[in-house]
SETORDO-115525 format. One line per field, with one value per residue: residue in one letter; x, y, z of N, C-alpha, C in turn. Coordinates in steps of 0.001 Angstrom, whole numbers, plus 500000, padded with zeros to 6 digits. Layout:
N
res [A;...] .
n.x [X;...] .
n.y [Y;...] .
n.z [Z;...] .
ca.x [X;...] .
ca.y [Y;...] .
ca.z [Z;...] .
c.x [X;...] .
c.y [Y;...] .
c.z [Z;...] .
! end
This chain:
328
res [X;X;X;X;X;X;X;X;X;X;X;X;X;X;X;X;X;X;X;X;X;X;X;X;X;X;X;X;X;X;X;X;X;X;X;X;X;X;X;X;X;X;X;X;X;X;X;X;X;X;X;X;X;X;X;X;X;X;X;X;X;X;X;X;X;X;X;X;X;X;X;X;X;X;X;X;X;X;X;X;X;X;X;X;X;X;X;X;X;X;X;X;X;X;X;X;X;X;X;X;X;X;X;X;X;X;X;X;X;X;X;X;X;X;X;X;X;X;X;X;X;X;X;X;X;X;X;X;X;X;X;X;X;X;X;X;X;X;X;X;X;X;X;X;X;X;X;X;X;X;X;X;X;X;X;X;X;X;X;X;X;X;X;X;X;X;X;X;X;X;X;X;X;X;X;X;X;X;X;X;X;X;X;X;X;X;X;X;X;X;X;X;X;X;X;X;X;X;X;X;X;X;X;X;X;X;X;X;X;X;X;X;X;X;X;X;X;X;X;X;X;X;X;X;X;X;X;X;X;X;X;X;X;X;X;X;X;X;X;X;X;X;X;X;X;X;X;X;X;X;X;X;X;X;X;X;X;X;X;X;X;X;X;X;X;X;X;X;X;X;X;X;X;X;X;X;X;X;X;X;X;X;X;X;X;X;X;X;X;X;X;X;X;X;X;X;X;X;X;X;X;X;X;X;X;X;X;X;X;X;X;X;X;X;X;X;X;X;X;X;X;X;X;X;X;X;X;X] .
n.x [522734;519268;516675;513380;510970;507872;504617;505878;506157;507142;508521;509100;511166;512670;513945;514926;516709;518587;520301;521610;523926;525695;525346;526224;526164;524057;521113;518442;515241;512681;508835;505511;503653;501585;502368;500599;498651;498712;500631;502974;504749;506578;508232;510305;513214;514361;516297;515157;511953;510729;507792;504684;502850;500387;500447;499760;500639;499640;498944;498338;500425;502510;503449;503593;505605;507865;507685;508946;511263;511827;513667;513183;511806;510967;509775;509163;508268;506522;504404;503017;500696;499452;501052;501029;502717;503159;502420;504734;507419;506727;507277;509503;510621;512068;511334;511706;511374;510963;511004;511356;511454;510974;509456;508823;507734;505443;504125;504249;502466;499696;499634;499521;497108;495056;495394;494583;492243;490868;491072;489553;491045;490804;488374;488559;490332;489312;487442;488266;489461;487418;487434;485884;485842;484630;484431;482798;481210;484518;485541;487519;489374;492032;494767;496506;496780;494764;493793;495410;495107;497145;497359;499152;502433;504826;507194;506320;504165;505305;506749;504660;503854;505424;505208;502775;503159;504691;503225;501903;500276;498186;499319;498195;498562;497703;499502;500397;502535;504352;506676;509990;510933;509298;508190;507063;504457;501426;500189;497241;494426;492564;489474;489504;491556;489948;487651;488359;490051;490599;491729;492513;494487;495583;497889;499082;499599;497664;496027;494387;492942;493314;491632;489055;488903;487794;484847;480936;480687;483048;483635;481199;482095;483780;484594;482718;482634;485252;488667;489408;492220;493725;496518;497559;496339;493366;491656;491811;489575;486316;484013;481383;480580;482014;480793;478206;478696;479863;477710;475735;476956;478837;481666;484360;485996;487795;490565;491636;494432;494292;491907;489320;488428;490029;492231;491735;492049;495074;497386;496696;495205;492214;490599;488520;486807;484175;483490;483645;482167;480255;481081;483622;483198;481094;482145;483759;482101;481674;481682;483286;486088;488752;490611;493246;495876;496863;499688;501310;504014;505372;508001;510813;513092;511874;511092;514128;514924;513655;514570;517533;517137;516272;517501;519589;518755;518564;520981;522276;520693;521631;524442;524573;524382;522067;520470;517617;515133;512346;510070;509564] .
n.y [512892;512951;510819;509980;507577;507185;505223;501887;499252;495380;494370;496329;497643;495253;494973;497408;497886;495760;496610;498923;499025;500223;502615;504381;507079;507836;508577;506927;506335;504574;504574;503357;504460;506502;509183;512070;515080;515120;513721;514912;516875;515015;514655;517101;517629;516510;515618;514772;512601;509926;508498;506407;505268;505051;507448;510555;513787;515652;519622;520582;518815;519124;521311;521931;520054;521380;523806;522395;521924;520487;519356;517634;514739;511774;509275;506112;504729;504740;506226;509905;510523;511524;513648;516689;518545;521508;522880;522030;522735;525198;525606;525333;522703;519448;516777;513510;510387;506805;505873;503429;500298;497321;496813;493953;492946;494059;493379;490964;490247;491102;489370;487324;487684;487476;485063;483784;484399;483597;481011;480555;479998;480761;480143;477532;477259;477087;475204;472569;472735;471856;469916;468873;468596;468561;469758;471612;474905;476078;476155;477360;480033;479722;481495;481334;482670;484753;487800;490663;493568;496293;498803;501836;501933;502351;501115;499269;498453;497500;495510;493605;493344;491638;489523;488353;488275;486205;483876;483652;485183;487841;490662;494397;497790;500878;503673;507361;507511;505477;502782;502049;499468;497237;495960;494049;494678;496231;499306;500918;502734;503835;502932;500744;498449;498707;497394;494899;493339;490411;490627;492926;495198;497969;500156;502539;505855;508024;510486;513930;513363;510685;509301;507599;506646;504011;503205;503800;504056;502983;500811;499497;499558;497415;493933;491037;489324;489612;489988;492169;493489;495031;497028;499368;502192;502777;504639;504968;503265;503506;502297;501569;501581;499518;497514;497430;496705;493910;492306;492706;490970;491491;490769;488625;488006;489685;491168;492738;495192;496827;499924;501731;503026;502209;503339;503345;500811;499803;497686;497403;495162;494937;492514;492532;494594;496724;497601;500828;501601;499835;498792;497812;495314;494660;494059;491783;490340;488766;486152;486452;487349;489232;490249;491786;492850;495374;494311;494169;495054;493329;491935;490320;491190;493459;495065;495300;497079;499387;500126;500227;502470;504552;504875;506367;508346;509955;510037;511275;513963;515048;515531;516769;515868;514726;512698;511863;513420;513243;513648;516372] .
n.z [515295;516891;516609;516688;516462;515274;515894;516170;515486;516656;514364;513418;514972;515305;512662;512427;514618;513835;511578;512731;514481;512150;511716;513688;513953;514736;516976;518065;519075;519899;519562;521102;520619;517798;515870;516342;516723;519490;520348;519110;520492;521528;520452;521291;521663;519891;516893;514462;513511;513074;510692;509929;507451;507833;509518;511534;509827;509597;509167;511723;513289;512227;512870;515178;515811;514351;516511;518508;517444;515493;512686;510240;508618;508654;506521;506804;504558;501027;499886;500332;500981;503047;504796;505198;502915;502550;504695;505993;503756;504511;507631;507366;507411;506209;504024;504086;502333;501529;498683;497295;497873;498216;495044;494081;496485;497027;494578;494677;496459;495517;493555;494785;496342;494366;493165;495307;495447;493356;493282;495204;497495;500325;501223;500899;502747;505183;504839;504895;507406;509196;508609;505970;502647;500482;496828;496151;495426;495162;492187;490636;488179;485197;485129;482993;479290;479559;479824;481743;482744;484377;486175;485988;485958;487505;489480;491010;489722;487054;488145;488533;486055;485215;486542;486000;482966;483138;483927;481334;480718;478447;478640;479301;479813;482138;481753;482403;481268;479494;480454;479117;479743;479807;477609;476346;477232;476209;475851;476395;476571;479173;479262;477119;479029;481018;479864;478619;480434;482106;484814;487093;488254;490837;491094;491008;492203;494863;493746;493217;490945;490739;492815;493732;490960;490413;490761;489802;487092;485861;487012;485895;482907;482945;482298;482618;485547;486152;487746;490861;492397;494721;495645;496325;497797;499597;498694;496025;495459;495358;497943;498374;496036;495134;496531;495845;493272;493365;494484;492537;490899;489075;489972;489646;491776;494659;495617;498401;500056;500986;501620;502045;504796;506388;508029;511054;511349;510721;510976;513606;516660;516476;517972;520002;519371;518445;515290;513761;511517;508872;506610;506085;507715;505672;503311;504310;504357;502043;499675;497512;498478;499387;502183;503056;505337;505025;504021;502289;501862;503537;503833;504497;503528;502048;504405;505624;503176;503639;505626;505456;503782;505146;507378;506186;504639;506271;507674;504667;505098;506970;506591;504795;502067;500973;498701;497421;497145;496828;498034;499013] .
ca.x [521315;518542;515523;512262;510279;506612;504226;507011;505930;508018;509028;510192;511832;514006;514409;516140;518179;519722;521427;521398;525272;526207;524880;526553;526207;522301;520697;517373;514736;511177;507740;504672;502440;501812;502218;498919;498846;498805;502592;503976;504983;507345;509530;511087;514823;514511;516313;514004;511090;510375;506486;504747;502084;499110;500716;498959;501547;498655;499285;498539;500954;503867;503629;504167;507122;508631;507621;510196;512592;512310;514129;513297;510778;511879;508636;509470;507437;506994;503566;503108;499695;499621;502376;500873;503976;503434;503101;506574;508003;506536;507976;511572;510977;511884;510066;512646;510366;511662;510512;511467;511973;510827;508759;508739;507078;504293;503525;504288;501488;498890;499582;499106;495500;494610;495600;493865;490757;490138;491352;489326;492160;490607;487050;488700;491368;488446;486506;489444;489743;486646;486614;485353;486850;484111;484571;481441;481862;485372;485705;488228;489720;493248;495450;497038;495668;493816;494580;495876;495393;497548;496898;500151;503536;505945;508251;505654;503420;506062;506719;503355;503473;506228;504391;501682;503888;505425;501682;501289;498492;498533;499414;498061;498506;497385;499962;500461;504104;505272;508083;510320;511687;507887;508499;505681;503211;500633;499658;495937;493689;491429;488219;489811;491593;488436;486305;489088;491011;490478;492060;492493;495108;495854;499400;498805;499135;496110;495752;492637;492752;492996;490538;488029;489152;487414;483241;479859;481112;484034;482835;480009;482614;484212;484323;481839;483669;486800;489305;489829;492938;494339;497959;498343;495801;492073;490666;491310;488128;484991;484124;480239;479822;482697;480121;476961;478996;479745;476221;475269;477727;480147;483365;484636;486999;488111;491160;492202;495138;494029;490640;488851;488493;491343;493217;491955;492906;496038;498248;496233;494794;490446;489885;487109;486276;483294;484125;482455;481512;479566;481875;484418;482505;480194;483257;484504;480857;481554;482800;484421;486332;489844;491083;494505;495789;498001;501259;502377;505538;506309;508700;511928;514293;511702;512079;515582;515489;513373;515898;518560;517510;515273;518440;520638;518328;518653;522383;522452;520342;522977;525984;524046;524165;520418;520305;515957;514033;511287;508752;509405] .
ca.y [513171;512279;510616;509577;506894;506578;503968;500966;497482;494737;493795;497964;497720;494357;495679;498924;497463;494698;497272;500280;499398;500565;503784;504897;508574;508461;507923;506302;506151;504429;504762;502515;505712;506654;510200;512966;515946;514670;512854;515536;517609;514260;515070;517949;517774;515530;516458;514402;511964;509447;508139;505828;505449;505766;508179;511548;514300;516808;520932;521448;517951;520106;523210;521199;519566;522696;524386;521644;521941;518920;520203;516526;514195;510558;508164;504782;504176;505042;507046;510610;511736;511721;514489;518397;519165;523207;523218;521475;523827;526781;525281;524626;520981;518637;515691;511827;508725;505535;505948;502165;499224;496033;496702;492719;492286;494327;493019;489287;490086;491098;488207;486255;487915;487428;483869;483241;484991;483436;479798;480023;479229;481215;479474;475924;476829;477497;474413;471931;472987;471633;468429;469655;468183;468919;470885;472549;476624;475926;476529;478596;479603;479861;482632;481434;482295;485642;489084;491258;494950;496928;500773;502333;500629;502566;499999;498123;498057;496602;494036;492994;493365;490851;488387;488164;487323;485045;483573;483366;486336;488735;492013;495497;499041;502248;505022;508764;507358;504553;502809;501371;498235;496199;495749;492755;495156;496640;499920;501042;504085;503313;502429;499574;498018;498182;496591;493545;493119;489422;490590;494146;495310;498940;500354;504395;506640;508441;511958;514339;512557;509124;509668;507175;506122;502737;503637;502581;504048;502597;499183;499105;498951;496166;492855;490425;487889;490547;490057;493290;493920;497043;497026;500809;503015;502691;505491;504436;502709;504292;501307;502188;501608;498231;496665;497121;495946;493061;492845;492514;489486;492116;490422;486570;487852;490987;491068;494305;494791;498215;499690;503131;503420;501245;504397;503173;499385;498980;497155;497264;494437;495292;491809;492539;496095;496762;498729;501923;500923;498371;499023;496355;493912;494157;493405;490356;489206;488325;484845;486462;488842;488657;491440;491500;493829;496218;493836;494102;495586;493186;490988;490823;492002;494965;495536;495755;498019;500253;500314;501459;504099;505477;505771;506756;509477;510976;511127;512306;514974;515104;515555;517754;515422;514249;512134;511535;514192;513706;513997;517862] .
ca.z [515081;517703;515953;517631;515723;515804;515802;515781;515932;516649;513181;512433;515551;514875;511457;512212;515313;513262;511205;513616;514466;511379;511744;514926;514361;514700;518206;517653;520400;519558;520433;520291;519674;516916;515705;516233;517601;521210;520860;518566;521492;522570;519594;521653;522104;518512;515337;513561;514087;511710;511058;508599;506188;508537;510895;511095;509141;509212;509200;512908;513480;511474;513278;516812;515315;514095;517371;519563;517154;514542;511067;509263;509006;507876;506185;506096;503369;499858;499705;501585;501194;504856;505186;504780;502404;502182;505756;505837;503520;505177;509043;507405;507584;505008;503973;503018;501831;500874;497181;496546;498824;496994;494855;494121;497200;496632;493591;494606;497359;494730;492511;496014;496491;492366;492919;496018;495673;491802;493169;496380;498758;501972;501325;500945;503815;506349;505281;504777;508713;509685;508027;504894;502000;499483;496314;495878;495772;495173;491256;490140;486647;484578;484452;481810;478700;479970;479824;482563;482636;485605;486125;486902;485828;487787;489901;491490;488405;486312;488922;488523;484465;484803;487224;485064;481580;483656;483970;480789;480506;477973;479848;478417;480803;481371;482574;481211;481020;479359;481133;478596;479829;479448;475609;476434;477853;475381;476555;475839;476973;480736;478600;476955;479660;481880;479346;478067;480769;482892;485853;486643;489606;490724;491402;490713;493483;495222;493610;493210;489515;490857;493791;493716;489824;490295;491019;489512;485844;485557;487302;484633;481852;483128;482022;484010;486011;486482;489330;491135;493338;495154;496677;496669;498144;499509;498273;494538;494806;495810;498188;498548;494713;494637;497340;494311;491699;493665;494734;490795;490127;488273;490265;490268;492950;494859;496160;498800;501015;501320;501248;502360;506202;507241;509260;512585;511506;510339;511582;515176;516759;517204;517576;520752;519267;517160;514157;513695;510069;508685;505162;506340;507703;504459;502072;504433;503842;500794;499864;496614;498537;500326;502554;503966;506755;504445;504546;500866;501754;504677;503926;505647;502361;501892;505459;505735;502266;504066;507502;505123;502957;505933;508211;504946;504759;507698;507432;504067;505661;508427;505869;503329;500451;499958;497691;497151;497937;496234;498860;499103] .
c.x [520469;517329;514866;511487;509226;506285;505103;506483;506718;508839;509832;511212;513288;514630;515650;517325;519126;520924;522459;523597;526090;526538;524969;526536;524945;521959;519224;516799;513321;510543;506768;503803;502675;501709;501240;499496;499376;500291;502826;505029;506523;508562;510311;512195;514816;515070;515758;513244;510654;508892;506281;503255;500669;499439;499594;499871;500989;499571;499282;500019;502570;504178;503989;505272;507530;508800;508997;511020;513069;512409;513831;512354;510858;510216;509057;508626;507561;505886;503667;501992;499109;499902;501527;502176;504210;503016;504399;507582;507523;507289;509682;511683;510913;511739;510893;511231;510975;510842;510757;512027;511936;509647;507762;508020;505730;503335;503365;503203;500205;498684;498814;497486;495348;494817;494575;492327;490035;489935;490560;489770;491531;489442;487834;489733;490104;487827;487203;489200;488562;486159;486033;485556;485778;484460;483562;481967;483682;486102;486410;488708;490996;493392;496038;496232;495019;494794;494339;496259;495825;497809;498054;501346;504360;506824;507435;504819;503935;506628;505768;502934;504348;505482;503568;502187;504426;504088;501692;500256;499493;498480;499141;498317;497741;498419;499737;501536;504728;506448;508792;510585;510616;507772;507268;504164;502538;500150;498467;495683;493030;490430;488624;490374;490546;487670;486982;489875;490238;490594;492853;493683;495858;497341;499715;498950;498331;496441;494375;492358;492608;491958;489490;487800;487842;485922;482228;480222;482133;484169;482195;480916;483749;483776;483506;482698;484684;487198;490221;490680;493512;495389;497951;497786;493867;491229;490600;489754;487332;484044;482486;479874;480746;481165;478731;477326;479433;478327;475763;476065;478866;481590;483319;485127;487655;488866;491903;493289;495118;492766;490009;488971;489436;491989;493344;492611;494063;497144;498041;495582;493542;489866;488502;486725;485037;483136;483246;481747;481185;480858;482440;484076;481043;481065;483648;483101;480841;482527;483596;485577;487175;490327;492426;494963;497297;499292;501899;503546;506047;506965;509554;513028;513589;511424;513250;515697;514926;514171;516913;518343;517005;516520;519564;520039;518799;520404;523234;521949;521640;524093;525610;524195;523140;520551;518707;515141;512898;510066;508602;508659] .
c.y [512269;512150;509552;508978;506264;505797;502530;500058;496823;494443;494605;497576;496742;494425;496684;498775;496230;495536;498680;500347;499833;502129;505061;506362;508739;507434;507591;505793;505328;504140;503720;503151;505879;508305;510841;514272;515924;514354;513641;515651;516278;513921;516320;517218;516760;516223;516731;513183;511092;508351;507164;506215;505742;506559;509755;512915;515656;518702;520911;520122;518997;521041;522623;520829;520863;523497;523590;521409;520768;519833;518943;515577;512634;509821;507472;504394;505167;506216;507949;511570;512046;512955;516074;519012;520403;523129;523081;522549;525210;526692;525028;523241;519790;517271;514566;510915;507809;505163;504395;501352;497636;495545;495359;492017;492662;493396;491497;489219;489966;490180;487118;486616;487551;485920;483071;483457;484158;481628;479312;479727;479501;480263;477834;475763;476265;475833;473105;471690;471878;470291;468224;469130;468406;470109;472210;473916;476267;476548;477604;479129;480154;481258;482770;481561;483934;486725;490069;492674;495866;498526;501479;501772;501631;500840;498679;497437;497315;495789;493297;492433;491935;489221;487544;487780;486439;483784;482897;484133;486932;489712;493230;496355;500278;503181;506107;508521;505837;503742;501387;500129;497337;496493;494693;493453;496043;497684;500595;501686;502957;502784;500954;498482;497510;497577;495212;492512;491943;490218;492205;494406;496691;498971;501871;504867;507331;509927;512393;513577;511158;508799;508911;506689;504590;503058;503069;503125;503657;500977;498699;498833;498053;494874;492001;489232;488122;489834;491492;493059;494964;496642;498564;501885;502853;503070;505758;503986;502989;502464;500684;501185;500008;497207;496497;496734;494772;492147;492004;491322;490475;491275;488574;486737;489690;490597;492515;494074;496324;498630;501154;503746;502451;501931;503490;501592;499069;498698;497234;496362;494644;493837;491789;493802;495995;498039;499801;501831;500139;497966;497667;495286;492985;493301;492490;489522;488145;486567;484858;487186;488738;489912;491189;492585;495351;495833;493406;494128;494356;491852;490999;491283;493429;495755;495832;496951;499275;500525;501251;502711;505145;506057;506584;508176;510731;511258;511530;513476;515841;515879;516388;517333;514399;513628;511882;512385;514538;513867;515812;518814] .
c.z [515966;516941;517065;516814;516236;515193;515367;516412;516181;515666;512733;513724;515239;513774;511588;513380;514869;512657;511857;514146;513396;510885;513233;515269;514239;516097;517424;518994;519958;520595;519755;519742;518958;516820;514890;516759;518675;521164;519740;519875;522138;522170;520431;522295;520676;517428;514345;513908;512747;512046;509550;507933;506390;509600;510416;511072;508970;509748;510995;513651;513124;512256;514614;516542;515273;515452;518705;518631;515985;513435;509859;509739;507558;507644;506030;505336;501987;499962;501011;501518;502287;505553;504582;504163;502367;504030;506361;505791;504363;506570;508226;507748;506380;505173;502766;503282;501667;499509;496861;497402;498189;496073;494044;495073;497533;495628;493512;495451;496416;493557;493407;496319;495433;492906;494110;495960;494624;492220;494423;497579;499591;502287;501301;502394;505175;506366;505282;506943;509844;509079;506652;503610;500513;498956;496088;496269;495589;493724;490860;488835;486666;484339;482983;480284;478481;479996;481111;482311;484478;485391;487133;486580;486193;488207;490380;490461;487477;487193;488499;486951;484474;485618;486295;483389;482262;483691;482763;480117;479495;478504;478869;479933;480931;482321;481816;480875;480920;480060;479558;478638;479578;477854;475413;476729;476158;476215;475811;477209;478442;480058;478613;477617;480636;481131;478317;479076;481828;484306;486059;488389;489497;491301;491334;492515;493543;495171;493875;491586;489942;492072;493283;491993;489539;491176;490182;488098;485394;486024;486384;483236;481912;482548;482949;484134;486122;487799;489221;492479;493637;496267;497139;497695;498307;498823;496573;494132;495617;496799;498333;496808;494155;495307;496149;493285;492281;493901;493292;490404;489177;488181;490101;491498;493148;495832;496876;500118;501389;500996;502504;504023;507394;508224;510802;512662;511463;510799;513421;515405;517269;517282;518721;520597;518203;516213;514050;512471;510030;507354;505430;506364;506706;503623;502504;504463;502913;500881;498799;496997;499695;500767;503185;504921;506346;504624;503023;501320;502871;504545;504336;504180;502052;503807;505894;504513;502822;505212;506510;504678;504174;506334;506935;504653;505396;507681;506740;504352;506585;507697;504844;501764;500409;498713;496880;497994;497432;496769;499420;498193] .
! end
């Protein structure tokens, strides 16, 4: 199997050639483009082409693939609302994810924003730097003690449930689905979480139901002096209506490693570009308010978990025993 892998940074790259001798019946070619329209077309003579989490997966993207011949379409990542799935199925092209890589390192990231944002770290790193050594603006408060509501407890969510008893917090949830193993977690309706919960951190994936979940009615029944973080998906929170409830003193601390018009950022370097939005450079206004560059996942053990299952994919594809196809 010949696979063509877009947008590959250095880090996917040394990732997938550390193990890549293992996997001797898959050629593997990468690109630094990322896949659009324009570099479909560069998948021809490809079996399959594998893209990630900001690649662009769109209907007329599908139909170019299909047209040179790609039958598979590998995501190294977990989410695929990227991916036009019924154009997929309609081209004969099926659609592997890596449904689970670590989801420990997600959730150890969002503990790492929650901790920094509440304790100040970025504001004391900066002024530390400069000689600085006063506390003033510095004030932070105890996790322990406080209650912790997380929206979503699949794998990453109950990472996060467990972080947080580890803390010390009392942890409550909200899914439509229980997950048994959090016997510690208290699960309670969206209302009540938003209006008890200390420290509030999303983990849901981005439906037309979860679409913008977090806005100026669901801000308003928040607790005042909340810490808000988002590992999963920008468009959870309506970012327009986070910036006025910040604005108002609503937040102690907002912590995002994801966040609405990121596409053209992530993981690209604009440092002499000037953004087409103000959005961004409103929210790093802030001095409650920590952004990171979407690198939950990147640690080098959930890098390597993503190398295997990606290529494991592809040649259960290969061999006709699929094992995870739940992105179809």
């Amino acid at each position: 199997m010949k696979i063509l892998f877009y947008d590959t940074k250095k880090y996917d790259r040394d990732s997938f050639e550390k193990i890549l001798p293992e996997y001797s019946d898959l050629e593997v070619e990468f690109l630094e483009a990322d896949l659009s329209p324009r570099t479909a077309a560069l998948a021809k003579g490809y079996d399959a082409i594998c893209a990630f989490v900001s690649s662009d997966v769109s209907e007329k993207v599908v139909e170019c693939l299909a047209v040179n011949g790609v039958k598979l379409v590998l995501m190294r990542c977990a989410g695929f609302n990227n991916v036009d799935l019924d154009a997929a199925n309609r081209c004969g092209i099926t659609v592997l994810r890596v449904p689970g890589y670590s989801p420990e390192a997600v959730a150890e990231h969002a503990m790492a924003l929650a901790l920094a944002v509440t304790r100040r770290i970025h504001k004391s790193y900066i002024k530390v730097r400069e000689n600085n050594f006063s506390l003033v603006g510095l004030t932070g408060m105890n996790f322990y003690g406080k209650t912790a509501g997380i929206i979503g407890t699949g794998k990453i969510g109950a990472a996060m449930c467990r972080i947080c008893h580890g803390f010390g917090m009392k942890v409550q949830a909200y899914d439509m689905y229980r997950n048994p193993s959090l016997d510690f977690v208290e699960y309670v309706d969206l209302d009540t979480l938003l209006s008890t919960s200390d420290l509030i951190s999303l983990h849901c994936p981005l439906t037309d139901d979860s679409y913008h979940m977090i806005c100026t009615e669901t801000i308003n029944k928040m607790k005042d002096n909340v810490i808000l973080v988002n590992t999963s998906r920008g468009a959870l929170i309506k970012t327009e209506d986070l910036i006025t409830g910040n604005r108002n003193k609503k937040f102690f601390g907002i912590g995002l490693d994801v966040y609405e018009e990121e596409t053209n950022n992530v993981f690209e370097n604009r440092e002499d570009d000037i953004l087409e939005s103000s959005i961004t450079a409103r929210l790093l206004s802030f001095p409650n308010v920590i952004v990171t560059s979407h690198q939950g996942f990147l640690t080098e053990e959930a890098l390597e978990a993503i190398s295997r299952t990606t290529l494991d994919n592809a040649r259960d594809y290969e061999n006709g025993t699929i094992k995870d196809i739940n992105a179809v």
